[in-house]
C-alpha positions as CSV (number, residue, x, y, z in Angstrom):
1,X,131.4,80.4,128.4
2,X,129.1,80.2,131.2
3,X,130.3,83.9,132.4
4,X,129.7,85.3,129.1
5,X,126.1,83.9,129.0
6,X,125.3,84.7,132.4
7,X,126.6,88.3,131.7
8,X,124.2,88.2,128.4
9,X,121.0,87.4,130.3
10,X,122.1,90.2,133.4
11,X,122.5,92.9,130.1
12,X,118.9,91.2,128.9
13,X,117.3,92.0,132.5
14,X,118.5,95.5,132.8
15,X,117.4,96.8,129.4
16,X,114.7,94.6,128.0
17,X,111.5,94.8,129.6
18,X,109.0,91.6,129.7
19,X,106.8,93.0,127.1
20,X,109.9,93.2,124.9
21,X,111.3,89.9,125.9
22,X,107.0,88.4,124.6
23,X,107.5,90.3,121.4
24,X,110.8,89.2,120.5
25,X,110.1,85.3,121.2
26,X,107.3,86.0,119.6
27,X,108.9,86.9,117.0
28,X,111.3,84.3,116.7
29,X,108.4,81.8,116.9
30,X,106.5,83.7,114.1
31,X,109.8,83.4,112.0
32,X,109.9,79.6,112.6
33,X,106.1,78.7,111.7
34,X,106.4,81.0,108.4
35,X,110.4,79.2,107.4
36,X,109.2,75.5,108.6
37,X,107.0,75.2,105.8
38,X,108.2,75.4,102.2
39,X,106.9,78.5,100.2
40,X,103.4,78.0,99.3
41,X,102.4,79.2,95.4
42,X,98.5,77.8,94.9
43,X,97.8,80.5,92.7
44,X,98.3,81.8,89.1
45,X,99.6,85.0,91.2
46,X,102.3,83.5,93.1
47,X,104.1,82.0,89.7
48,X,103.7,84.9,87.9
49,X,105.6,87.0,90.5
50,X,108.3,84.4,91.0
51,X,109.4,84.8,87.3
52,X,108.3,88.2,87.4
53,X,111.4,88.0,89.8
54,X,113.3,85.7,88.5
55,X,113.1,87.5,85.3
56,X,113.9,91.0,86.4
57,X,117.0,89.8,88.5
58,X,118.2,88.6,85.0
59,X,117.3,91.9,83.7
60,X,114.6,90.7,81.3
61,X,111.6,93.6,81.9
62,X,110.1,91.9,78.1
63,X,109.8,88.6,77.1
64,X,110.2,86.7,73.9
65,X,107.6,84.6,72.3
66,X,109.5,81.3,73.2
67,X,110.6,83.1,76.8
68,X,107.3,82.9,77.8
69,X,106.1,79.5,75.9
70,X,109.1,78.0,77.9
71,X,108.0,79.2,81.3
72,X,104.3,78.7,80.8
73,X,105.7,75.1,80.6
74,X,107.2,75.0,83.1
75,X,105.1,76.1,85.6
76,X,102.3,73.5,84.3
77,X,105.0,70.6,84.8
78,X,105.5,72.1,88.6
79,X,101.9,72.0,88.6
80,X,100.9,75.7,88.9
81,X,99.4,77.6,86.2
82,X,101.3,80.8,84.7
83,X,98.5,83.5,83.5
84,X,99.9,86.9,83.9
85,X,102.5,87.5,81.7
86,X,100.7,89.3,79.0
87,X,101.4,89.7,75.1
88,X,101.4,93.2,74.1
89,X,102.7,92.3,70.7
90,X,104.3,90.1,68.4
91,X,107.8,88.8,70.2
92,X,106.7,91.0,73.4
93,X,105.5,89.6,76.8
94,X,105.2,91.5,80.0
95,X,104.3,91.0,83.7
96,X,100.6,92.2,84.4
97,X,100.9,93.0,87.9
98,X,102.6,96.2,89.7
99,X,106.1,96.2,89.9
100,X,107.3,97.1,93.5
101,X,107.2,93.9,95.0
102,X,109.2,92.3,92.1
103,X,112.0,95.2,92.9
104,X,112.2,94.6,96.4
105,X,112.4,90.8,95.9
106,X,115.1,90.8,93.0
107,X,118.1,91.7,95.5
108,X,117.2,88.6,98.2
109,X,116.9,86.4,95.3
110,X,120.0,87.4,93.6
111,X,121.4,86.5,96.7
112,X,119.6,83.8,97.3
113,X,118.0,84.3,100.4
114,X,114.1,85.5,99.2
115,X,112.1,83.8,102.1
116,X,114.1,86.9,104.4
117,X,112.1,89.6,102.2
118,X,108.8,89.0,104.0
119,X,111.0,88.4,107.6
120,X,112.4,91.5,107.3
121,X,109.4,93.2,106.6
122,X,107.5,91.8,109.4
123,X,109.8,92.9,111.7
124,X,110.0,96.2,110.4
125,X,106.1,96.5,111.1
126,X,106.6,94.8,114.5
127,X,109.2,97.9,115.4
128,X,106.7,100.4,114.2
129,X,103.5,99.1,115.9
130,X,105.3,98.5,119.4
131,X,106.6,102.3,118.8
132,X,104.0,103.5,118.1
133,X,101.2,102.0,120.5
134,X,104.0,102.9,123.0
135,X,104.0,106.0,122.2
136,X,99.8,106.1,121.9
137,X,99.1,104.4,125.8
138,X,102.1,101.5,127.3
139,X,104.2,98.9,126.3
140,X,101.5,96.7,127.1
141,X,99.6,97.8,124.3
142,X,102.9,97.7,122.5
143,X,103.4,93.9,123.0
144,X,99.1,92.9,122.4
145,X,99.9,95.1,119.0
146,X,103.0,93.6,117.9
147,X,101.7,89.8,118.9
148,X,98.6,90.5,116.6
149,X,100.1,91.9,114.0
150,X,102.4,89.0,113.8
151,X,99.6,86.0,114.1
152,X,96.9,87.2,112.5
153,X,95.6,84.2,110.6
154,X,96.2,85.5,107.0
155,X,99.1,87.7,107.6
156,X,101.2,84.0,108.2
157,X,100.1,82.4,105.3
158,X,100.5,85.5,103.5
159,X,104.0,86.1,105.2
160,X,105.1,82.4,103.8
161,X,104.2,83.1,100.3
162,X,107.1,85.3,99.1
163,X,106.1,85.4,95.6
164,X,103.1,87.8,96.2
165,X,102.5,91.4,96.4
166,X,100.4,90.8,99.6
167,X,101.8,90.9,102.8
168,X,104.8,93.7,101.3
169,X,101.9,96.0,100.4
170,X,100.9,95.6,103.6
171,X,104.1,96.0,105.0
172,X,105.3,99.1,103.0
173,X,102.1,100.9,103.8
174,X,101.7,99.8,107.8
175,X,105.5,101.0,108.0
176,X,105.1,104.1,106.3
177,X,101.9,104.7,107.7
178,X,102.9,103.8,111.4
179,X,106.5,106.1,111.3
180,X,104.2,109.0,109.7
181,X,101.4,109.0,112.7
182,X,104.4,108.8,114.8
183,X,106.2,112.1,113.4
184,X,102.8,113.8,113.4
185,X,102.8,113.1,117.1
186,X,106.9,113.7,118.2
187,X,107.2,116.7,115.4
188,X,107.2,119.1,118.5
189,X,109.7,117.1,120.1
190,X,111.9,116.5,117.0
191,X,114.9,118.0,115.9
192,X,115.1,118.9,111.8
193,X,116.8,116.2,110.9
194,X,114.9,113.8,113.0
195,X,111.7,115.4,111.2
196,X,113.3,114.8,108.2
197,X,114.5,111.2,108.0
198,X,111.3,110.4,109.4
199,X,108.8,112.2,106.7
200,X,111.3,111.0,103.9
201,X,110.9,107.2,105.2
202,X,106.9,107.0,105.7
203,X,106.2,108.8,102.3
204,X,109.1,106.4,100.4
205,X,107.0,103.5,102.3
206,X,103.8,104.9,101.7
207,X,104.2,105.5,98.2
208,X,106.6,101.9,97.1
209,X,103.2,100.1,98.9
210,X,101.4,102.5,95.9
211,X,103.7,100.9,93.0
212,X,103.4,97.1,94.9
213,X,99.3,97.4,95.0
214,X,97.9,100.0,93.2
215,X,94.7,99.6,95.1
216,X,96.7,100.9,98.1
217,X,96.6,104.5,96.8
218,X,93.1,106.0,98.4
219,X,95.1,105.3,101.6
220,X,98.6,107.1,100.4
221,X,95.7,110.0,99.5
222,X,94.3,110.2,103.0
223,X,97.9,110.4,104.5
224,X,99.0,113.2,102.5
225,X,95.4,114.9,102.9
226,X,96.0,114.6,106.6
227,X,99.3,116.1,106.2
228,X,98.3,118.9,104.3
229,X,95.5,119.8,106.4
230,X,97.1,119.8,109.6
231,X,99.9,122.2,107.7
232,X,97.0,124.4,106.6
233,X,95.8,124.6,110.1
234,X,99.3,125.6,111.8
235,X,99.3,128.6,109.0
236,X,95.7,129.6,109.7
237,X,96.7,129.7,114.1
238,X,99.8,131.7,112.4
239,X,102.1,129.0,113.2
240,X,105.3,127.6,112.1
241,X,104.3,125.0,109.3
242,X,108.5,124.2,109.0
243,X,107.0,123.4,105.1
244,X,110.5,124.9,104.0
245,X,112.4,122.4,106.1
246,X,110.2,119.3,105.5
247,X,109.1,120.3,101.7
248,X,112.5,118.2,100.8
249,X,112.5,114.8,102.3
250,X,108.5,114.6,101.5
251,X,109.3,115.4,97.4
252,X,112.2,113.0,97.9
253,X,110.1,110.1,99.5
254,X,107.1,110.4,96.8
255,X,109.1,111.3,94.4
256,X,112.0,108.4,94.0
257,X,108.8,105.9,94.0
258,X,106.7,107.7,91.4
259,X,109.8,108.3,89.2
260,X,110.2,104.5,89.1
261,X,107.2,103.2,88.3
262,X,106.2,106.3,85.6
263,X,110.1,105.1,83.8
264,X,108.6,101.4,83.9
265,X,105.4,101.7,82.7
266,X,106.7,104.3,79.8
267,X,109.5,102.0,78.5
268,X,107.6,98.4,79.3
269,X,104.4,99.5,78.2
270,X,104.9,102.9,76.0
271,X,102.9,105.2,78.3
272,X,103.3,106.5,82.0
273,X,99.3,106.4,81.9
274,X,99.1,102.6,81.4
275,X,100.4,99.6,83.4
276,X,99.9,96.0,83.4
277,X,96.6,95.8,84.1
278,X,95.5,98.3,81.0
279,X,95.9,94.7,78.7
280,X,95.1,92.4,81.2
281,X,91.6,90.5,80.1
282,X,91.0,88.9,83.3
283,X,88.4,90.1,86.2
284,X,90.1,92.8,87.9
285,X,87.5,95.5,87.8
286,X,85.3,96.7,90.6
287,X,81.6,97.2,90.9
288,X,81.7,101.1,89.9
289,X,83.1,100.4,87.0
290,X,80.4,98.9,85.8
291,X,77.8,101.7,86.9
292,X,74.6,100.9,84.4
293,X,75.6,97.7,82.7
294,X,74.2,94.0,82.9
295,X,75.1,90.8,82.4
296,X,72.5,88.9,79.1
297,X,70.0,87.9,81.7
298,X,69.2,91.5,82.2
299,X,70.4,91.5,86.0
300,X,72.6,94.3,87.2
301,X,76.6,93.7,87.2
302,X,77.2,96.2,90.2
303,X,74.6,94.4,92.0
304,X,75.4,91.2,91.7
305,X,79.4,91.7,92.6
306,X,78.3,93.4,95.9
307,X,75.9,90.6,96.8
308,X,77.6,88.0,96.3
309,X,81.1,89.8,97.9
310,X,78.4,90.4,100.7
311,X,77.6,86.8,101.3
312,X,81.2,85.8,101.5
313,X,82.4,88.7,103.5
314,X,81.5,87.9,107.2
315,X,82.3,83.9,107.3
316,X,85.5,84.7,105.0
317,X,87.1,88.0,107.2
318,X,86.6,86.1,110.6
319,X,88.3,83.1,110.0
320,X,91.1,85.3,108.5
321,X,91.2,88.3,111.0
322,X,89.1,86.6,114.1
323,X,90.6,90.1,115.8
324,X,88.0,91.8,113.6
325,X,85.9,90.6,116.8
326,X,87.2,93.2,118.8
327,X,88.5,95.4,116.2
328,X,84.7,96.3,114.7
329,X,83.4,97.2,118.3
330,X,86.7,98.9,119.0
331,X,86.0,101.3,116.9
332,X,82.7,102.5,118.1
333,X,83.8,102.4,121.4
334,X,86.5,104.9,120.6
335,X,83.7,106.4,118.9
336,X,81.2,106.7,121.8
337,X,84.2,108.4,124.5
338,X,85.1,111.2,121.5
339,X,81.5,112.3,121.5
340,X,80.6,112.2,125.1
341,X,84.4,113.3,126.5
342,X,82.7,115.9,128.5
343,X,79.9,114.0,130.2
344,X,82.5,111.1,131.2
345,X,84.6,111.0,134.5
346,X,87.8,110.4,134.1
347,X,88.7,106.3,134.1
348,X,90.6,103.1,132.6
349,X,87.7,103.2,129.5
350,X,87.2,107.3,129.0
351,X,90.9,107.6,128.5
352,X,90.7,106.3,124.9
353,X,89.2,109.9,124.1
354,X,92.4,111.4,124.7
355,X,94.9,108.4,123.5
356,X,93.6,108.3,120.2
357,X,94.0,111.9,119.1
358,X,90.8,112.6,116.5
359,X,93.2,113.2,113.4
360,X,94.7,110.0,113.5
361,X,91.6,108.1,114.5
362,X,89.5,109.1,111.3
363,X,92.7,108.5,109.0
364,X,92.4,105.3,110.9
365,X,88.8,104.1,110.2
366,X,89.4,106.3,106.4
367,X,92.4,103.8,105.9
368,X,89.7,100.2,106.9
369,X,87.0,102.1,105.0
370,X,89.2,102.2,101.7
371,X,90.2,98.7,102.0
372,X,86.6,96.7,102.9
373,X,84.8,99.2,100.7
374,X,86.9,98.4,98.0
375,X,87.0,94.8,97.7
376,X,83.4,94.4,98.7
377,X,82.9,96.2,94.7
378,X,85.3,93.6,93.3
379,X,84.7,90.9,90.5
380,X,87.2,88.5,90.9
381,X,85.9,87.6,94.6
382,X,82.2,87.8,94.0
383,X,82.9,84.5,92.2
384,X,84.2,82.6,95.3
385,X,81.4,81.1,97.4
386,X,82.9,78.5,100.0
387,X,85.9,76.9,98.1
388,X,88.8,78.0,98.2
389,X,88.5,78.2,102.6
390,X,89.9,81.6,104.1
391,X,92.7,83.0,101.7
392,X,91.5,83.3,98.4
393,X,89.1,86.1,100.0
394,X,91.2,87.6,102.3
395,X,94.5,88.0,100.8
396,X,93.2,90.8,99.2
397,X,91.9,92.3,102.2
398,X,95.3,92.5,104.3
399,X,95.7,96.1,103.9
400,X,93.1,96.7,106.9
401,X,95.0,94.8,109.1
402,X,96.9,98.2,110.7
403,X,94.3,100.1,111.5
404,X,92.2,97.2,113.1
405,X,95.7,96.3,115.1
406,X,96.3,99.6,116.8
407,X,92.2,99.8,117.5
408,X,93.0,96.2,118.8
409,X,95.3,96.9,121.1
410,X,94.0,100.2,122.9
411,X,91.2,98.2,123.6
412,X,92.4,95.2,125.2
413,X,95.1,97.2,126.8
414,X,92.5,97.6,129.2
415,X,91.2,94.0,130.2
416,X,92.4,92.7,132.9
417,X,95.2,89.8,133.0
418,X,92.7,87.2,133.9
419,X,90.9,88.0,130.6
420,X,93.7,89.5,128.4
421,X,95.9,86.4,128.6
422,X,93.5,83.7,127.4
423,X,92.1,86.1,124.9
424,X,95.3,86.5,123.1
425,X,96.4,83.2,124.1
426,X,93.3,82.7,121.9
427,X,94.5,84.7,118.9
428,X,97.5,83.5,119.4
429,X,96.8,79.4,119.2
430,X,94.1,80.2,116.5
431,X,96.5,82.2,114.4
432,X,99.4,79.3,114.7
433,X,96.7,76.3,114.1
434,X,95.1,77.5,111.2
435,X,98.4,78.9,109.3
436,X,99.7,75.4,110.3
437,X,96.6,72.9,109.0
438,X,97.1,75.2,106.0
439,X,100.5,74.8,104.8
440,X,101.1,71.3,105.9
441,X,97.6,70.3,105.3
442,X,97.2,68.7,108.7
443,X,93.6,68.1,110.2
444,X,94.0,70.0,113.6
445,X,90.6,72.6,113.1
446,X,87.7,71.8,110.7
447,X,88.9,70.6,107.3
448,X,86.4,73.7,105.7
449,X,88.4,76.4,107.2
450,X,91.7,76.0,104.9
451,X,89.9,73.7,101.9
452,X,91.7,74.7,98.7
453,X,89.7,73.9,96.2
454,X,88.4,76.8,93.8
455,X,84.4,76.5,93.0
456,X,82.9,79.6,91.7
457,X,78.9,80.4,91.5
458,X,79.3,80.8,87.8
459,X,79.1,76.7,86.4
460,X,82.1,76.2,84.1
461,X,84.1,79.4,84.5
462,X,86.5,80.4,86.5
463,X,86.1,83.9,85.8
464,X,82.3,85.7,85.4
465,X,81.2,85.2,82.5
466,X,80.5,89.1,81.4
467,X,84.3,89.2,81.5
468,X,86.5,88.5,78.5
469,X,88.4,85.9,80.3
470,X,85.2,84.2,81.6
471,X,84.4,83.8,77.7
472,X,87.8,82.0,77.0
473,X,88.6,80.0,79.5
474,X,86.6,76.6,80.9
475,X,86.8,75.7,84.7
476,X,90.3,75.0,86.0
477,X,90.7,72.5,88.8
478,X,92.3,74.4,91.9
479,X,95.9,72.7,92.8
């Protein structure tokens, strides 16, 4: 026994490196803080995608009128609230939210093992990030990326609750994303095959994180806009586009996702132009929406959502993404050694201008734009001042987290040990602290930073109250 373990750890030190051996116990330890803990469903959200799930594993798309009264009942006596199944007619109930997460989820919890969904994910996003920042710089920036993406404040507490379309979205769309950049870099190096499992992978990620969120979709856009420009620029140098070879696996990956959720939305809601969302009455529209209209005071509705998102924004996004710290000035430092390449002497900083190719960078900062521009405009949020602590706000914000990871770690690739390791160490303890005040409701860090009560700016709604839903229902203690 002792020989077999010792011949383990001489296998270990021949073909794992340190930076592997800090993501993988890192990994492990992520695993452990997001299991420990049992599955965390505060919100209307989370029990309407756990019997979204439990309902689709029993193969029940609809629901009966007394279905639904029974399972509206049963959430209250767990203590949640159940709000998003939706009556679209007499003896018909269906789920309001996007399907893809529900489909992924339905085989672990047919087998019983649903907290692995989100495990498996995260490790899947892990792979792609150390690849890829490997292949960007060094496994340094490999292991500073893979630590981040794992401890960021919200993506644990997202991670923990399985019943949400959060952290998958993100998943599906950093994994797609993060084997598409890498393609675009190896396609030179890359056999057809290789080319081809790889573009059939990212655009089947890319396009299931499109059918979990729908919100995700500007970002698909920019990916397949990036693709088809840097195709139209290999025809215009005259060439070879391999379109023929590649035209395949691409259809195959949009097409198996788009199929899906165009045969769900016709049968479950009678139109592949409508989804959940086209009967939902509760605040889910954003500020452009609303372009000219205002509330019965007269005030602007556009105006208001943006202000008050505004206000909430900075205190909100740091607590949940403190890397944003670094991340935000990363990105104008990248900025500043594109412009001025040629002025610049070669060095440990004016290397970024040639690390972070320019295609990849603006998809990059197009793909944070799309998300924080987004939800800024968005209703639901604007109603949230400081109730409610980090992740009511930021859930909705984890999309970004990617782009603000890879950023991330080019930058602090280059600090020196003596300030890299108490910086992430930082991150790191931060990250681990907060998730852990938060799901056992311990009083490590300020008490403000993970309160979960729900207060709103609008007195006796939960909802604003130019919305249908902020008309019907009265203010609803948070649990």
């Amino acid at each position: 026994m002792i020989k077999r373990i010792s011949s383990i750890f001489s296998w270990l030190r021949q073909h794992v490196t340190i930076y592997q051996a800090i993501v993988g116990i890192g990994f492990i330890a992520a695993t452990a803080l997001v299991l420990t803990p049992s599955v965390q469903m505060p919100d209307p959200d989370d029990w309407a995608y756990y019997y979204g799930t439990k309902n689709f594993s029993q193969g029940n798309f609809v629901l009966d009128d007394y279905t639904a009264y029974r399972e509206v009942m049963e959430t209250t006596q767990q203590g949640g609230i159940l709000l998003q199944y939706l009556q679209l007619d007499r003896g018909k109930w269906a789920l309001e939210k996007a399907p893809g997460c529900v489909f992924y989820l339905v085989p672990f919890y047919m087998m019983h093992i649903p907290r692995w969904s989100n495990i498996l994910l995260a490790l899947g996003m892990v792979i792609v990030t150390f690849i890829l920042l490997k292949r960007l710089r060094d496994e340094k920036a490999a292991m500073i990326g893979s630590l981040l993406i794992l401890f960021t404040p919200i993506a644990l507490v997202m991670c923990n609750r399985i019943y949400m379309d959060t952290y998958s979205s993100l998943a599906f769309l950093a994994i797609g994303g993060g084997l598409y950049f890498y393609y675009h870099l190896e396609r030179e190096k890359l056999r057809s095959w290789g080319r081809g499992v790889l573009l059939f992978l990212a655009f089947f990620f890319i396009s299931w994180s499109v059918i979990s969120r729908y919100t995700n979709l500007p970002i698909a856009v920019i990916l397949f806009l990036h693709l088809v420009i840097i195709r139209f620029m290999d025809w215009r140098k005259k060439q070879n586009t391999r379109l023929k070879q590649d035209i395949i696996p691409i259809v195959l990956g949009i097409g198996i996702p788009l199929a899906a959720i165009l045969l769900y939305d016709y049968f479950i809601f009678g139109s592949v132009f409508k989804t959940g969302y086209s009967f939902s009455p509760y605040p889910i529209k954003f500020a452009f929406q609303y372009l000219g209209q205002v509330d019965l005071n007269g005030v602007s509705i556009p105006g208001q959502i943006l202000t008050y998102n505004w206000q909430g924004a900075l205190r909100n996004t740091l607590i949940g993404f403190p890397l944003l710290i670094i991340g935000i000035p990363g990105f104008f430092v990248i900025l500043y050694f594109k412009f001025f390449r040629k002025r610049l002497a070669a060095g440990k900083w004016s290397s970024l201008r040639d690390e972070m190719p320019w295609d990849i960078f603006l998809v990059l900062i197009g793909w944070f734009i799309c998300v924080f521009v987004l939800y800024l405009t968005y209703e639901w949020t604007a109603g949230l001042t400081e109730g409610g602590g980090f992740v009511l706000f930021n859930r909705f914000y984890l999309p970004e987290l990617f782009p603000v990871v890879i950023v991330c770690a080019l930058i602090m690739a280059r600090f020196p040990y003596k300030i890299l390791v108490p910086v992430l160490a930082i991150i790191v303890v931060f990250g681990t602290l907060l998730y852990a005040q938060w799901a056992w409701n311990l009083q490590i860090l300020p008490a403000w930073l993970t309160e979960r009560m729900l207060t709103t700016r609008w007195p006796g709604y939960i909802f604003p109250p130019w919305t249908q839903a902020g008309q019907q229902f009265y203010f609803i203690p948070y649990p």
